[in-house]
Each structure stands twice: as structure tokens, then as C-alpha cells.
C-alpha positions as CSV (number, residue, x, y, z in Angstrom):
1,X,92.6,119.2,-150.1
2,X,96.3,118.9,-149.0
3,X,98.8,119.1,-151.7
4,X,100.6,115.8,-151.8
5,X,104.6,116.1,-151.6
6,X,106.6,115.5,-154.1
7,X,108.7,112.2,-153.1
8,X,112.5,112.7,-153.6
9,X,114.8,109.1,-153.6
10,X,118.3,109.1,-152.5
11,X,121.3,107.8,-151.0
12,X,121.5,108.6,-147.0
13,X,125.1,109.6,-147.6
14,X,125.1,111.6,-150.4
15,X,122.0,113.6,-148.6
16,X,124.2,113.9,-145.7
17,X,127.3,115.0,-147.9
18,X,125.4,117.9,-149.3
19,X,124.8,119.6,-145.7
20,X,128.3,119.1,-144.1
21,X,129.1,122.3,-145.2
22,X,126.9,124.0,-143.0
23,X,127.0,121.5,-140.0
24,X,131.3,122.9,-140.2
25,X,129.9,126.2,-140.1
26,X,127.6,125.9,-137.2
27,X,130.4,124.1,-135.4
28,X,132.6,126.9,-136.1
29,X,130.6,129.3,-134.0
30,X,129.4,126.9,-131.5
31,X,132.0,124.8,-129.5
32,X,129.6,122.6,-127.6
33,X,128.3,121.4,-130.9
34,X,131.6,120.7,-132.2
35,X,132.0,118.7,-128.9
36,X,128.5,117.1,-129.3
37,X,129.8,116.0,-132.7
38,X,133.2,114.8,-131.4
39,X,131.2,112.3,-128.5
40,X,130.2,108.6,-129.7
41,X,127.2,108.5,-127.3
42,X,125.5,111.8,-128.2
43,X,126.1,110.6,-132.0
44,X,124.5,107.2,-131.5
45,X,121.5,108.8,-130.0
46,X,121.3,111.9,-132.9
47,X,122.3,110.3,-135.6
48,X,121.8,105.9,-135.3
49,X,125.2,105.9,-135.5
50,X,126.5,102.5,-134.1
51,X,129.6,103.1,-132.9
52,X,131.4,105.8,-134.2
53,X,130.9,109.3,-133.5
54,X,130.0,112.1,-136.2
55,X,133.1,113.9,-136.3
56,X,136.8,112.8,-136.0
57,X,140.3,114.0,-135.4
58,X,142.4,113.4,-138.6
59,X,145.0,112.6,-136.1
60,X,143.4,110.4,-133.6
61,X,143.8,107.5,-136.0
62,X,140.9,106.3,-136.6
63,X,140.1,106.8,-140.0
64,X,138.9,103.7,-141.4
65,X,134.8,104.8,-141.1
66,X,135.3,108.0,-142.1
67,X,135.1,109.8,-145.4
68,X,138.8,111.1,-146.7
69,X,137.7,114.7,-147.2
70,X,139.0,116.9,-144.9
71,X,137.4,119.8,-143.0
72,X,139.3,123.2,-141.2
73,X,137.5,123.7,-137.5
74,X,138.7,126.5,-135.5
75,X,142.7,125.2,-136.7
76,X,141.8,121.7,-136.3
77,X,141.2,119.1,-139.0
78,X,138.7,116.9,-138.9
79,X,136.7,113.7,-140.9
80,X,133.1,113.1,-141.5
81,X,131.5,109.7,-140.6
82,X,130.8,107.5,-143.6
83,X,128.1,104.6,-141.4
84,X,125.1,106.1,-143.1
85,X,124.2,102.9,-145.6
86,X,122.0,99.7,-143.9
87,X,119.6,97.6,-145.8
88,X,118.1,95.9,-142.5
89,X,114.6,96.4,-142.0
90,X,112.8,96.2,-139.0
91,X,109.8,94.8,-138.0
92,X,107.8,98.1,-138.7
93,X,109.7,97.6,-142.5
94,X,112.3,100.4,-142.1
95,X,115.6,100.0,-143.5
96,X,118.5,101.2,-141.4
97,X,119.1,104.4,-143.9
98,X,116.3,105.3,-143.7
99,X,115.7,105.6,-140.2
100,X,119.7,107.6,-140.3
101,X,118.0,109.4,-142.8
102,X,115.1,110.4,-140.8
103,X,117.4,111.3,-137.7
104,X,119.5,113.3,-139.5
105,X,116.4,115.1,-140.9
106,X,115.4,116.0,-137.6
107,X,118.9,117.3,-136.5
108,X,119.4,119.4,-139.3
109,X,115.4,120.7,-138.6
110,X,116.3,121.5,-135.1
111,X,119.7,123.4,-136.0
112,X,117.8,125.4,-138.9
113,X,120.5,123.6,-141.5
114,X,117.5,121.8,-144.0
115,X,118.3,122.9,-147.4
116,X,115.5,124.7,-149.0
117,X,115.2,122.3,-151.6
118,X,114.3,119.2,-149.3
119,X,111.9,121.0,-147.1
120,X,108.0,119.5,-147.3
121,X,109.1,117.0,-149.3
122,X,108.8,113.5,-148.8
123,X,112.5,112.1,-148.7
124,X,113.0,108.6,-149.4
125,X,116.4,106.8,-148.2
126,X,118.1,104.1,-150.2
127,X,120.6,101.8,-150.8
128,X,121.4,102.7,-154.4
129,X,119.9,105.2,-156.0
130,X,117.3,105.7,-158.0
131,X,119.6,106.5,-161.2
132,X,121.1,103.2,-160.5
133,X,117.7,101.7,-160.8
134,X,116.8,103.2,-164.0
135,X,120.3,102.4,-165.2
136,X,120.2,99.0,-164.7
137,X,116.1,98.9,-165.8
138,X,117.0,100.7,-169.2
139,X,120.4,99.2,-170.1
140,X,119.0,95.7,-169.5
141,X,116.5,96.2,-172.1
142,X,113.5,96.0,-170.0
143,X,112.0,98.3,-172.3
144,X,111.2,97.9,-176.0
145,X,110.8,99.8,-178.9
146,X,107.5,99.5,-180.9
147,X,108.6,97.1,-183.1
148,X,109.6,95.0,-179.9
149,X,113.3,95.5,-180.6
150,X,115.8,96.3,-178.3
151,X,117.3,100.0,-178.3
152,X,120.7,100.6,-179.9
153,X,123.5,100.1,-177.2
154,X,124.4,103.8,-178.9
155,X,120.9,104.8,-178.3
156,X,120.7,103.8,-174.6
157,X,123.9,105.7,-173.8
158,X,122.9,108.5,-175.6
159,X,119.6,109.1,-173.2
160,X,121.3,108.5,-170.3
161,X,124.3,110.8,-171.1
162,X,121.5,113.5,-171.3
163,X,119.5,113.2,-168.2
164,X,122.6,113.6,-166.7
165,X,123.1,116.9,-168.6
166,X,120.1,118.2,-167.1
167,X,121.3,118.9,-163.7
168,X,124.8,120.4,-165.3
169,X,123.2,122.2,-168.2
170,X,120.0,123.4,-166.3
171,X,120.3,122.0,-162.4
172,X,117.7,119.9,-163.0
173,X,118.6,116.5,-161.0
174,X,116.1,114.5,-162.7
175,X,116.9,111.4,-160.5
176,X,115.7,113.4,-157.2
177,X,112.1,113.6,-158.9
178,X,109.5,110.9,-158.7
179,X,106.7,112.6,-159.3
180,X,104.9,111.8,-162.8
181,X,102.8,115.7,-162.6
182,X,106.0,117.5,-162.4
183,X,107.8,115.2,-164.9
184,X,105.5,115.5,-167.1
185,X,105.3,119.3,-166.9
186,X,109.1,118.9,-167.2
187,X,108.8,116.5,-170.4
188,X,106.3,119.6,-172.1
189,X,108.8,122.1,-171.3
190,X,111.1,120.3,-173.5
191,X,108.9,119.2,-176.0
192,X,107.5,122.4,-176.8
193,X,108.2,125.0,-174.0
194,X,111.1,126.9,-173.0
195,X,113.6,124.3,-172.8
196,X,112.6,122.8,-176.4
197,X,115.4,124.7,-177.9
198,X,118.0,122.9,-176.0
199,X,116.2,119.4,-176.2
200,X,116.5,119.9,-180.1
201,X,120.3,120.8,-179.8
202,X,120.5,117.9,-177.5
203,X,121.3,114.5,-180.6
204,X,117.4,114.9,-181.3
205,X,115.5,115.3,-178.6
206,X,117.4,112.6,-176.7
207,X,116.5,114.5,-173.5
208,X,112.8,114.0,-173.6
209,X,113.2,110.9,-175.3
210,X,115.1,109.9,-172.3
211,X,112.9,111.3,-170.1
212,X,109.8,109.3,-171.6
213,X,111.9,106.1,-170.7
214,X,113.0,107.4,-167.2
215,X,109.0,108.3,-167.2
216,X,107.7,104.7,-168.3
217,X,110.5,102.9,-165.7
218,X,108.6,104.9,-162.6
219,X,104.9,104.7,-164.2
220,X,105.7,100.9,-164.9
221,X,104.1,101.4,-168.0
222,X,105.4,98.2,-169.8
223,X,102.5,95.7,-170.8
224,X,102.1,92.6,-169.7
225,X,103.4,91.1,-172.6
226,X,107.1,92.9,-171.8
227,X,106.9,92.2,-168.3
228,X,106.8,89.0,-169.3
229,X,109.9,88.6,-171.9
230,X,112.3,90.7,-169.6
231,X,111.1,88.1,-166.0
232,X,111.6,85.5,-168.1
233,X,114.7,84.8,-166.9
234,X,115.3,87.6,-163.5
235,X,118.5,87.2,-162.0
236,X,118.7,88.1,-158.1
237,X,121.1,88.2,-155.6
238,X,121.5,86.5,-152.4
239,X,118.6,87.5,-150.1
240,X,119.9,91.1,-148.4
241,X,117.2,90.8,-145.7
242,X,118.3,88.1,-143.7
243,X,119.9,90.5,-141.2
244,X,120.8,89.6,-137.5
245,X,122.0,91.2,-134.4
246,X,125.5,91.2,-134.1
247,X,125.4,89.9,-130.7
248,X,127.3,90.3,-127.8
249,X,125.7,87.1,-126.0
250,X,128.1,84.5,-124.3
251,X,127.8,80.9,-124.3
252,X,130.1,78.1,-123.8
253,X,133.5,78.3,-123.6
254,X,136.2,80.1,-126.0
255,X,139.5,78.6,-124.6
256,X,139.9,75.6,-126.4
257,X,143.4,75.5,-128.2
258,X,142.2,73.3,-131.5
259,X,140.4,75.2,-134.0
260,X,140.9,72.1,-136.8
261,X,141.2,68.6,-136.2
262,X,141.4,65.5,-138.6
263,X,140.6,62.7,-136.7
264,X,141.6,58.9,-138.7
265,X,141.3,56.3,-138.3
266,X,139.6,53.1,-139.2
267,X,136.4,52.7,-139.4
268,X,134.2,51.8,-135.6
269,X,137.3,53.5,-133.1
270,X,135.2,56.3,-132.0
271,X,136.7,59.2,-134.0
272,X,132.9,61.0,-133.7
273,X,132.8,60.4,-130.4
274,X,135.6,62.1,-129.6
275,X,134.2,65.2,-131.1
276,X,131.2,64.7,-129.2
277,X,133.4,64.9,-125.7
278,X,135.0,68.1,-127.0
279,X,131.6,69.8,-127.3
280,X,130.4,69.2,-123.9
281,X,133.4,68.6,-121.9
282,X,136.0,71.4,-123.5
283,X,133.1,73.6,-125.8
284,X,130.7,73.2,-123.0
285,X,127.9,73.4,-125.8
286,X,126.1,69.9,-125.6
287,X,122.7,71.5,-125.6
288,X,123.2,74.3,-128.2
289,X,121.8,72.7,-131.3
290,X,122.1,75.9,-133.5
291,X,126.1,76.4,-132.6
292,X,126.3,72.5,-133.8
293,X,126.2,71.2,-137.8
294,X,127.3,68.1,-138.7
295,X,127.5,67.0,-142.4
296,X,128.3,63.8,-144.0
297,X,130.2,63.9,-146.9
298,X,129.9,61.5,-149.9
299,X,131.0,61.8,-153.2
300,X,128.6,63.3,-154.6
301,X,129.0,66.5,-152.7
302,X,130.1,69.7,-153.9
303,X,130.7,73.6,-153.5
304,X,127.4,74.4,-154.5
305,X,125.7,72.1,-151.6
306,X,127.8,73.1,-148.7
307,X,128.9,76.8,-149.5
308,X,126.7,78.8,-152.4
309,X,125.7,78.2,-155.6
310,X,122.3,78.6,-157.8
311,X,118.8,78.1,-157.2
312,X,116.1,77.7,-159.9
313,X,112.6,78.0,-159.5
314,X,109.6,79.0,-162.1
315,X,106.6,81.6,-160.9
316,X,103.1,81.5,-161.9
317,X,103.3,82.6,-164.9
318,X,106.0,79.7,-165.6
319,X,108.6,82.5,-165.7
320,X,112.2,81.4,-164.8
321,X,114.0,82.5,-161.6
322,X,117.6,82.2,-160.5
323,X,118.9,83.0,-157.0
324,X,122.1,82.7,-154.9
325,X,121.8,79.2,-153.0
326,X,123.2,79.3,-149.5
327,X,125.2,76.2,-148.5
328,X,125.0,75.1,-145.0
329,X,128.6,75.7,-144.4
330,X,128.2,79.1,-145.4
331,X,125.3,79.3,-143.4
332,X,127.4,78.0,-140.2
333,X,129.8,80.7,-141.1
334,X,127.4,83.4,-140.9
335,X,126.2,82.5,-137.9
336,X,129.4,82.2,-136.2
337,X,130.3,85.8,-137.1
338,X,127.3,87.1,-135.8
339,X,128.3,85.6,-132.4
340,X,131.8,85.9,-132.0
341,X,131.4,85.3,-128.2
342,X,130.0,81.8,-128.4
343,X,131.6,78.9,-129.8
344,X,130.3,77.3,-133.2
345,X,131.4,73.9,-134.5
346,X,131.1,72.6,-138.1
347,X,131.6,68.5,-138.3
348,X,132.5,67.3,-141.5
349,X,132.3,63.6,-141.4
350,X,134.4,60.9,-144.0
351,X,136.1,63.8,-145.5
352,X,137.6,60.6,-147.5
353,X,134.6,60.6,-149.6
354,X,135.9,63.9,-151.2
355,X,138.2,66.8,-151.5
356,X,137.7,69.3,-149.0
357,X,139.7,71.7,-150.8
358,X,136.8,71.4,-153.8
359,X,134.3,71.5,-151.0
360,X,134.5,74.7,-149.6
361,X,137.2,75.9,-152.2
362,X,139.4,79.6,-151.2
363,X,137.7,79.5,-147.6
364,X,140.5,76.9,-147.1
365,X,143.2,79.2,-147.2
366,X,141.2,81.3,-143.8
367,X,141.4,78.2,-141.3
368,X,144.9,78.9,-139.9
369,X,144.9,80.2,-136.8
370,X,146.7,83.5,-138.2
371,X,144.4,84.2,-140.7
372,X,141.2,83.9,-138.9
373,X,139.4,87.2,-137.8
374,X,140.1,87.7,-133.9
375,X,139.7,90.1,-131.3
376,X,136.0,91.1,-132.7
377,X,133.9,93.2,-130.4
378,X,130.1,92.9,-130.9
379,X,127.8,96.4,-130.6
380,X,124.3,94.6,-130.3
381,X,123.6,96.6,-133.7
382,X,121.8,94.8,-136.7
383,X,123.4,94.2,-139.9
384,X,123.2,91.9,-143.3
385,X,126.2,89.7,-143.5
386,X,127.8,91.5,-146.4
387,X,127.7,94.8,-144.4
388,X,128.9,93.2,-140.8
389,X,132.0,91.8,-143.1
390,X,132.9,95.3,-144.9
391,X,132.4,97.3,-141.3
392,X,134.7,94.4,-139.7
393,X,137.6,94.5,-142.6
394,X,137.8,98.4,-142.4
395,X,138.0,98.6,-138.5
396,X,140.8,96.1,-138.9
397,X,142.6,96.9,-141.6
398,X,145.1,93.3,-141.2
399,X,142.2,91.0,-141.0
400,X,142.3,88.4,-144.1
401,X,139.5,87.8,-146.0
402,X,138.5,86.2,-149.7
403,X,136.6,87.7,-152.0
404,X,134.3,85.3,-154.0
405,X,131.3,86.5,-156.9
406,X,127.9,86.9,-157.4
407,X,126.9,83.8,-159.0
408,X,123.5,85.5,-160.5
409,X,124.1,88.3,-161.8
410,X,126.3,90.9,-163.9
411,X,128.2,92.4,-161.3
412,X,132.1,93.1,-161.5
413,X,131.6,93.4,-157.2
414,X,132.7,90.7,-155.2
415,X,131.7,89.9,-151.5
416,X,134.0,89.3,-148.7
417,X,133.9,86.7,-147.1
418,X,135.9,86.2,-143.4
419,X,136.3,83.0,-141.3
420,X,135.4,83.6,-137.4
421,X,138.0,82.7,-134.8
422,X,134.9,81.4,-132.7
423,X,134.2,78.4,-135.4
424,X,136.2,74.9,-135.1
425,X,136.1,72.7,-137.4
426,X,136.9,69.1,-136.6
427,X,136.4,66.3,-139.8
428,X,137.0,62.6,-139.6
429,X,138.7,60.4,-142.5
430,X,138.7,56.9,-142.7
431,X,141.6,54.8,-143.7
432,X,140.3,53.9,-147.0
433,X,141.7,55.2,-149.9
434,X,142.2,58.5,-147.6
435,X,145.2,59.3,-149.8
436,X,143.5,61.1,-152.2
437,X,141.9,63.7,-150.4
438,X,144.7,63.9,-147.3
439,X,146.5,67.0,-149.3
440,X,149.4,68.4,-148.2
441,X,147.6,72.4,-147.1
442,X,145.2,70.1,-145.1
443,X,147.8,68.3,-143.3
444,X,149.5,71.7,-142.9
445,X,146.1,73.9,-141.3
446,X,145.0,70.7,-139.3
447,X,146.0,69.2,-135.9
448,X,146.1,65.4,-137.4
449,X,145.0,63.4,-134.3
450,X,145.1,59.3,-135.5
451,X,142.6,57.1,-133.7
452,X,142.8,53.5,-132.6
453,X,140.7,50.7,-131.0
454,X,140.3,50.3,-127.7
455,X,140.3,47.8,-125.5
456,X,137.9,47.0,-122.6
457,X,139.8,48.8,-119.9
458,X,141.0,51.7,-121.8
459,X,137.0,52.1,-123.2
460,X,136.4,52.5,-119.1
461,X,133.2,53.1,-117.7
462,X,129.8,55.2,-119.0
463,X,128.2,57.8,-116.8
464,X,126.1,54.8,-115.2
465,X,129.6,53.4,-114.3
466,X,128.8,50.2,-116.9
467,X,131.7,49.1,-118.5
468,X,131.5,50.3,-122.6
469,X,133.1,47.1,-123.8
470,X,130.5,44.3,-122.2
471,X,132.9,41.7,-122.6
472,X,136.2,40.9,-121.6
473,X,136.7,37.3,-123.8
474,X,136.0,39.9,-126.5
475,X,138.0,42.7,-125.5
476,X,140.7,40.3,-125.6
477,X,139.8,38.6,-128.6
478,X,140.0,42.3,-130.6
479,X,143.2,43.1,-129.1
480,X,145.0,39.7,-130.3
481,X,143.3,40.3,-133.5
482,X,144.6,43.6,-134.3
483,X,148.3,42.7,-133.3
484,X,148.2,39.8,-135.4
485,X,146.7,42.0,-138.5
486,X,149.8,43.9,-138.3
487,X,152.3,41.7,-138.2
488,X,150.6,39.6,-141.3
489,X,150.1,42.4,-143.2
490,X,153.6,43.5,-142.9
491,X,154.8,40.2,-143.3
492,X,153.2,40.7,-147.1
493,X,154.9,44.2,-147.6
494,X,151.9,46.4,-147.0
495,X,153.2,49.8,-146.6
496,X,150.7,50.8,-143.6
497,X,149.1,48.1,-142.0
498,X,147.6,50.1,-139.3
499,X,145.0,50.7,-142.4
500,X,144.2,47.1,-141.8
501,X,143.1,46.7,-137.9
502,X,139.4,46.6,-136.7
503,X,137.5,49.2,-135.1
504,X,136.6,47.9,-131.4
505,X,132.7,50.0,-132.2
506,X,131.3,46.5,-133.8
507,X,132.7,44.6,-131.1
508,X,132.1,46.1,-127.3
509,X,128.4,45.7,-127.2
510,X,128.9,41.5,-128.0
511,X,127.5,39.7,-125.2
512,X,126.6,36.0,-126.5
513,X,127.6,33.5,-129.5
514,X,125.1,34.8,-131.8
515,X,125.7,38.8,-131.4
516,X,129.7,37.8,-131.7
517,X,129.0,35.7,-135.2
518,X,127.2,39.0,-136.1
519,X,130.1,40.7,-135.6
520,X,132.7,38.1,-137.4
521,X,130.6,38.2,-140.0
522,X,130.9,41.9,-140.4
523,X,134.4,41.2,-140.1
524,X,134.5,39.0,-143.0
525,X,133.2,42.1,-145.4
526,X,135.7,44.0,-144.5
527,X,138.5,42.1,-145.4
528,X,136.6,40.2,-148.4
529,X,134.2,43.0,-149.7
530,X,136.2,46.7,-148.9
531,X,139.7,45.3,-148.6
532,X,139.9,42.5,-151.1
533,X,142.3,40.6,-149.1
534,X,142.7,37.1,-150.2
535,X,141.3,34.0,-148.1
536,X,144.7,32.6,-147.7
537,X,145.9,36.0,-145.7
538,X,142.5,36.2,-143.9
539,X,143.1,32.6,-142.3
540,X,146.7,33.4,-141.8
541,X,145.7,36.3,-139.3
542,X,143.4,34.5,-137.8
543,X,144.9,30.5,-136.7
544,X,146.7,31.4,-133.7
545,X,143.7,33.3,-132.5
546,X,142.0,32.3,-129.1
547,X,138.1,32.2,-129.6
548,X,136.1,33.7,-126.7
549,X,134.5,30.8,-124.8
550,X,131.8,28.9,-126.5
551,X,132.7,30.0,-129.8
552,X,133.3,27.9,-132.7
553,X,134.4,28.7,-136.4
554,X,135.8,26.3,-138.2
555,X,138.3,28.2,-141.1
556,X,137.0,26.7,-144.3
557,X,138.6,26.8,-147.4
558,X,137.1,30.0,-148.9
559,X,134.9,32.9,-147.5
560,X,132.0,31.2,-149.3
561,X,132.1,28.1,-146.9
562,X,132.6,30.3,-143.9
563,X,130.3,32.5,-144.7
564,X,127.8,30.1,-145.0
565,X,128.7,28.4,-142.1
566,X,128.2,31.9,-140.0
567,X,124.7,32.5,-141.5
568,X,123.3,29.0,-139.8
569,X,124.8,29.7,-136.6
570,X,123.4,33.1,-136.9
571,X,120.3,31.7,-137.9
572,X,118.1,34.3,-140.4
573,X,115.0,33.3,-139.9
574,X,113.7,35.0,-142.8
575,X,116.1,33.4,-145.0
576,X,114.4,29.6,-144.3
């Protein structure tokens, strides 16, 4: 029967670290390797890695993916490449370190460079160690004593410090070992054995003791029962798997000067409309659904909705879960970065409904057009977000970013976030009450573009070459209407009276007396309903007003009689 290996857990890069020594040494004797080393394209195909070859000039400035510890070559200094890490896994379930890992394995096999102590054994890559597991396993009391206690804080620091004290004291790396045979032989030794003498010396045994726990963590040999008490509430982080390909794929066009834009105006005067003509006349993305969101905003959203925030959910067991939420703003952000060479727009629509500074909170700050991450060039390689971000930020070392935390768990780490120069962002604001949410850094990082109503001729024609506005009585009508809103509304002191006029979208598609009294009657809640303006005013704007042809209102004494009036013409059926 074969022998199974023993299975060994570590870091890519610290695995790597440990046999750089002897890769300078072979380079030492043997330039063509040291030129092998030195070339991008030989070290992508070796080694995985993406773009960066495995050996650098400390001079050639470009130091930002390398490791800071020098090495002496032949009178030349040089840095190590630092790329090993990658938690994307592909379809056949391989994480990105591990097939590194595996490479380098090979490599070091072909050269004759394998440290004894790795050979036929079965080497595991990670992102984070296995000592980090335990650490976090045992100092998060996922194990109990027998009374069902949790350990001492004293008591858990104590264990730990003495694993550790293993590899010092007797170059044992405990944390390199997985298999339960040899650490159980190891846990004898020290129990009764020849290392029992320095287990006793060691606070009591806490160096078998420890190792029982480090034993139990691999065995899983908690009972139901504790499985149970320490899931009842598991804190995770944001899904690392959802890796993409950091994409080199064009699509639409880039050249567009207006990264934001706050279009306002009053309600119906085509403000979303206009963002619709940039993204297939200027964007040239009409039909590339995924590069479009568009969210309406009311006052009940928030931070949590649009960029992260928690997620609960209960198991089978009725255990609790929490997990990172991602907003769809963050999501469009994502996606953006990922594609740097297609452009991504993010609509946010009656901005007026909230504050979009609460909305997507520091991220503001990363809109201007100098703060945004530029001149990104895309290697096809596959990433998570967090890692695309941290490889971006170190190549260039000026790009502005925010740092934001993890919202689930116990970690002092933050991750970066960056905004794309490939994503606009164009919102809309109506007039009403606008002030609030109109703040001065928004009027600063936007291009403010005001909207008005049209009339018939300035609407023009639609790609059939039908006129938008179906009638010119109407058109007309709209037109008189607005100028006399203004000069009424000034004539009572209103400081902007432009947040008075009509939008024209109500209007163009009136073609007879009934679809026009729908209309007025739409024009009534306006000024009675959201504007509160008295009846007095109302009639004043509207008595030297020329009707449209076969149109008749009669301006009563109050809204209620002209109202009612309106519905019979209008005639409801359903209301009889």
C-alpha cells in the first residue's frame, strides 16, 4: 500500500521566500538564468506571473511589486517579485496560489533547488495560513472547556505563545503539519517521551495542551452541540470568489468630456431623455444593458441599499448568519474597473429625494476628474476586486483611493476602494425642494446642466420624421403659459420662479379636447396639490391666456368648482 503524504499548508510567498537563496545562487553561476529571470514573458510562462517578471533591477524603478529585500548578483542589485497571493479559483477549483505554487514547484524540481523538507509531500497553497486559521478558530472561542466555559484570555495566549516556541526551541513548525499520525506521535513525545521534559518546563504542559487544541481545530472534533453555539452567530466577509477577468475588451466610445452631470429641472422637460441621447449618440452604448444602471432614488434610500451594508439570513439549523451586502452602485463600480476600456454609466434619478452625499458617502470625494483612476492598462488576468484594487494602487503610486471597513467582522483592515475613469455618472433633480440636497461639493464635482420645456419646433422631429409635440395650438398654449408663470410669480416676490413653469412631457402628445383637459387637470395638482399656490395666483396666470381651439374652461371661483367642471368634460365613466 502506498504511504500517503503528509499534507503541508502554506502561504505561496513565504514558500517562495525560503528558496530565493538558492535561486541567487544558481543565477550566480548561470547568466542565462539570471537573464531568464530578468524577462516578463519567460516569467509569465514559469512562474503565472501576470505581468511582472521574477527578478528586477533595484534601479530600473520599478519597485512597487517587488519585495524590499535586496539581493548582490554578479555586482548588481536586484528585487524579488512579490505577485504570488490570488484567491480566484477556476473552473477545475484551483486558486491562483496554488497554481503559482505548483509552477514554482516544478521550476525549483527542474533546477534541483526543492528543499529537502518539501520533497513527496503534498503542499497545499493558501491565502492565509494555517496558523492564522487556528488563531482565529482558538481565540474566538470556538472551543470549550469541559465545563462549557470559555478559556482564559491568559490561557489562550499562553498555548499559542508555545506552539510558536516549537519551531525556535526545537524547529518544529507545527503549522506546516496537518497530519493527525505524526501529531499525535508529536503530542506523545511531549506527553511522555523525549520532549516531556521541556513540555513540563513549558507554564505546565501548555505545549501539548496547545497542541491538543491545534489537534481538535484540524480533527474538527467539537460536538454538535459546540458547533452549534459558536455558528450561532458566523460573521463572514464579502464573497472573495466573485472574481472576473480584468479585461482588455473595447466597446463604445471613451471620449466623452462629462464624467458628472446634474441635470434640473422641473418635472416633464426631458432631463432623462437627455441621458438617454448621451448613451447612444456620444457613449455609443444603447444596446449594452450590463454597462447601463439606472436607480431611482426616494427617501427611503440609503448607503446600505446602493453601496454595502449587512445581510442576515438563518441556516437549517435556525443558526444566524451575517454577510457583507453589495449595493448596486458598488456593484456598477466593480464592473467598471474590470473594464476600463468600455464605458459604464450609473443614472441616479430625483436625487432631490435624498442626499447623495449620505448615499454613497466618501466615494464622493473620487468623482472629480483628478481623482479618478486613469491611464489603466488591462492584462486579460483574473482577479477578486479587492486584489485588482491593491495591484492597481501599487503600480500607481498617485492614484486616490478611500479606504472603507469590513462591516462583518473583527478586522482592523480596510479595503480600498477606487472610482474608474471609464464610469459617468449623470443624476437628475427636480425643482422641488432641491435645496436641500443641492450641496455645495456636489455643485463643485458636477457639470450643472438646467433643463427647460420645449416648444414644438425646438422638440423637432423623431426618427420617423413625426413631429414630438403633436400639436401646435398646444405648443403655443405651453409657451404663453410658462412666460406668464414667471412674470406672476415674480410679481409676488418668489425668489426663483423658473421653479414654477410646466414641463412640455404632459403636454406634446395632446391631440383633442379630452386628452388636453387631462392634461389641465394635471396642471391643476401641480399648482394646488405639490405647490400650494393659492386659487387667486392660479387664475391670475392664467386670464390672458389663449385656449387652443375648441377648448373651454371657465375659471371658477375655487379649484373645487374647476376641478369638477374638468372631471365632466373628461368624463370618468367609472365615476357615474
Amino acid at each position: 500500500m502506498n504511504e500517503l503524504k503528509e499534507h503541508i499548508e502554506i502561504q505561496t510567498a513565504t514558500f517562495v521566500k525560503e528558496h530565493i537563496k538558492d535561486i541567487i545562487e544558481l543565477c550566480t553561476i548561470n547568466n542565462d538564468e539570471l537573464n531568464n529571470l530578468l524577462d516578463k514573458e519567460y516569467s509569465k510562462k514559469t512562474f503565472g506571473l501576470s505581468s511582472y517578471s521574477f527578478l528586477t533591477l533595484v534601479n530600473s524603478g520599478n519597485k512597487g511589486r517587488y519585495w524590499v529585500d535586496e539581493y548582490l548578483i554578479n555586482s548588481e542589485t536586484y528585487l524579488v517579485c512579490s505577485q504570488w497571493g490570488g484567491r480566484y479559483t477556476n473552473r477545475d477549483g484551483i486558486s491562483t496560489s496554488q497554481r503559482k505554487g505548483d509552477k514554482f514547484i516544478e521550476y525549483l524540481s527542474n533546477h534541483d533547488l526543492l528543499l529537502d523538507k518539501y520533497k513527496n509531500k503534498n503542499i497545499e497553497f493558501v491565502v492565509g495560513s494555517l496558523e492564522d486559521k487556528f488563531k482565529k478558530w482558538w481565540t474566538n472561542n470556538f472551543s470549550k472547556k469541559s465545563d462549557g466555559n470559555d478559556f482564559a484570555e491568559a490561557t489562550k495566549s499562553g498555548y499559542l505563545r508555545a506552539l510558536k516556541q516549537l519551531k525556535t526551541s526545537q524547529n518544529i513548525d507545527i503549522f506546516l503539519m496537518r497530519n493527525l499520525d505524526n501529531l499525535n506521535k508529536l503530542l506523545v513525545r511531549l506527553d511522555s517521551g523525549d520532549l516531556s521534559e521541556y513540555n513540563k518546563r513549558n507554564k505546565n504542559r501548555d505545549t501539548s495542551n496547545g497542541l491538543k487544541q491545534y489537534i481538535k481545530f484540524l480533527n474538527d472534533e467539537s460536538n454538535e452541540q459546540e458547533d452549534i453555539k459558536f455558528n450561532e452567530i458566523q460573521l463572514t466577509k464579502e464573497n472573495t470568489k466573485n472574481d472576473f477577468k480584468f479585461s482588455d475588451e473595447e466597446k463604445g466610445n471613451l471620449d466623452f468630456l462629462y464624467k458628472n452631470i446634474l441635470f434640473k429641472g422641473v418635472p416633464g422637460t426631458g432631463k432623462s431623455r437627455a441621458i438617454d441621447t448621451i448613451i447612444e449618440k456620444e457613449l455609443n452604448i444603447k444596446d449594452e444593458k450590463k454597462n447601463i444602471l439606472r436607480v431611482n432614488i426616494h427617501s427611503a434610500s440609503s448607503n446600505a441599499d446602493l453601496m454595502q451594508g449587512i445581510g442576515i439570513s438563518t441556516n437549517a439549523n435556525g443558526s444566524i448568519k451575517y454577510s457583507e451586502k453589495q449595493g448596486l452602485i458598488l456593484d456598477m463600480i466593480k464592473r467598471a474597473t474590470f473594464h476600463p476600456k468600455q464605458p459604464f454609466v450609473l443614472i441616479l434619478e430625483e436625487i432631490q429625494e435624498n442626499s447623495l452625499n449620505e448615499l454613497i458617502g466618501d466615494l464622493i470625494y473620487l468623482i472629480e476628474e483628478d481623482k479618478r483612476a486613469k491611464e489603466i492598462e488591462a492584462d486579460n488576468e483574473e482577479y477578486s476586486y479587492e486584489e485588482l484594487v491593491n495591484k492597481l494602487i501599487e503600480e500607481h503610486k498617485d492614484m486616490s483611493y478611500i479606504e472603507v471597513p469590513y462591516l462583518v467582522n473583527d478586522s482592523t483592515d480596510y479595503k480600498k476602494m477606487i472610482m474608474p475613469n471609464n464610469l459617468f455618472i449623470f443624476c437628475t433633480s427636480n425643482y422641488r425642494d432641491d435645496k436641500k440636497v443641492i450641496e455645495d461639493n456636489l455643485l463643485r464635482r458636477f457639470e450643472v446642466i438646467e433643463i427647460y420645456p420645449k416648444n414644438k419646433k425646438e422638440m423637432g422631429k423623431d426618427e420617423n420624421e413625426e413631429d414630438y409635440f403633436k400639436s401646435k395650438d398646444v405648443s403655443d398654449f405651453l409657451e404663453a403659459l410658462n412666460t406668464s408663470i414667471l412674470k406672476v410669480m415674480d410679481d409676488n416676490h418668489e425668489t426663483h420662479p423658473d421653479r414654477f413653469i410646466i414641463g412640455h412631457s404632459i403636454w406634446k402628445d395632446v391631440t383633442d379636447d379630452k386628452t388636453f383637459y387631462k392634461a389641465f387637470s394635471k396642471l391643476i395638482t401641480e399648482f394646488k396639490d405639490i405647490r400650494e399656490v393659492e386659487f387667486d395666483i392660479f387664475k391670475e396666470i392664467l386670464k390672458d391666456i389663449d385656449l387652443p381651439k375648441d377648448i373651454e374652461i371657465e375659471l371658477k371661483k375655487s379649484y373645487f368648482e374647476l376641478i369638477k367642471d374638468l372631471q365632466i368634460k373628461i368624463n370618468y365613466g367609472f365615476l357615474n
